[in-house]
C-alpha positions as a printed NumPy array, in Angstrom:
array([[ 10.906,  27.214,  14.134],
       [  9.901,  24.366,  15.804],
       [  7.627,  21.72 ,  15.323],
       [  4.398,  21.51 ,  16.767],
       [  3.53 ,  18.276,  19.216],
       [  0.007,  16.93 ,  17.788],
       [ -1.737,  14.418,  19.002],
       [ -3.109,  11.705,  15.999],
       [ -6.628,  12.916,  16.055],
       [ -4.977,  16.773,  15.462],
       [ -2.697,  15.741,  13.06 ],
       [ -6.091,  14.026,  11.78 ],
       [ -8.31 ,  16.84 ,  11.381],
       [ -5.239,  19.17 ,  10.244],
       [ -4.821,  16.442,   6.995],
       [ -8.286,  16.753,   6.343],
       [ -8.595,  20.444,   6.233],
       [ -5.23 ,  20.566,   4.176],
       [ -6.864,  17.762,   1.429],
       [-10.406,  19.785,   1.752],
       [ -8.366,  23.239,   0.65 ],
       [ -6.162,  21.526,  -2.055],
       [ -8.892,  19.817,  -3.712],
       [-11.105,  23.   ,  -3.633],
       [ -8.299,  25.26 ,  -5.144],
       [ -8.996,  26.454,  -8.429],
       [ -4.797,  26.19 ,  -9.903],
       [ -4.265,  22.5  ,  -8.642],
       [ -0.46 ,  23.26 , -10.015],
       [  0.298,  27.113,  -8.292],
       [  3.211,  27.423,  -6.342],
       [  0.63 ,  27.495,  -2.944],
       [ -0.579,  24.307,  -3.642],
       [  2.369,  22.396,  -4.227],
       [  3.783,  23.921,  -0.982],
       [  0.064,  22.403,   0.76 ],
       [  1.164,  18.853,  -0.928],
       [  4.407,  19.255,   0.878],
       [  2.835,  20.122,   4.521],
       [  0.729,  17.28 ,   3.379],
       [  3.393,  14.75 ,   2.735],
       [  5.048,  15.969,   6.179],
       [  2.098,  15.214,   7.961],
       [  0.777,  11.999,   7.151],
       [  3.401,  10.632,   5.166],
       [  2.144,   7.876,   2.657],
       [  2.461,   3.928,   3.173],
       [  4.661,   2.272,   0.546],
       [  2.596,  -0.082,  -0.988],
       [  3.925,  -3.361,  -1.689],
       [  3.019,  -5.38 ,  -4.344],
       [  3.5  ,  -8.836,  -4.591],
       [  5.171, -10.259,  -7.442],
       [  3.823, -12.328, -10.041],
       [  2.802, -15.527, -10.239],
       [  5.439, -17.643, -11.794],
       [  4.085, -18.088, -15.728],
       [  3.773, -21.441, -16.862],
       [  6.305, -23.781, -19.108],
       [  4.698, -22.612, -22.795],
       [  5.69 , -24.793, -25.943],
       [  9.602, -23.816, -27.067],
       [ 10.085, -20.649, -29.187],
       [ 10.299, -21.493, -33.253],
       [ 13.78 , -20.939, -33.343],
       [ 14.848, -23.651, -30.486],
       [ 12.998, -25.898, -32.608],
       [ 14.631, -25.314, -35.531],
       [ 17.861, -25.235, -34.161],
       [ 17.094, -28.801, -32.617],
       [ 16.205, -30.551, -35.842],
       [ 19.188, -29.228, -37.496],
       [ 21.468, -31.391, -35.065]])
């Protein structure tokens, strides 16, 4: 079968109806649902989100074992 050609604002309200249905549905976890989530996925496919990595920490005081080890020189 092939795939329909919908414009955004279809493919718009056709998301909406599908998240209206599944969050309505009484077995969030039946086989129907999960099949929904797919269609879902398919039609508006979510963003990766990219996180941005951590700020670099600060120089802390030296462990109590590199200390140790430097007064025993």
């Amino acid at each position: 079968m092939a795939s329909p050609n919908l414009t955004e604002q279809e493919c718009a309200v056709l998301a909406e109806t599908l998240r209206r249905i599944i969050d309505a549905d009484r077995y969030p976890l039946s086989p129907r649902v999960a099949q929904l989530r797919a269609i879902m996925r398919k039609l508006c496919p979510p963003e990766a989100e990219v996180e941005p990595l951590p700020a670099p920490k600060p120089p802390a005081e030296k462990s109590i074992a590199l200390r140790r080890a430097k007064r025993r020189r």
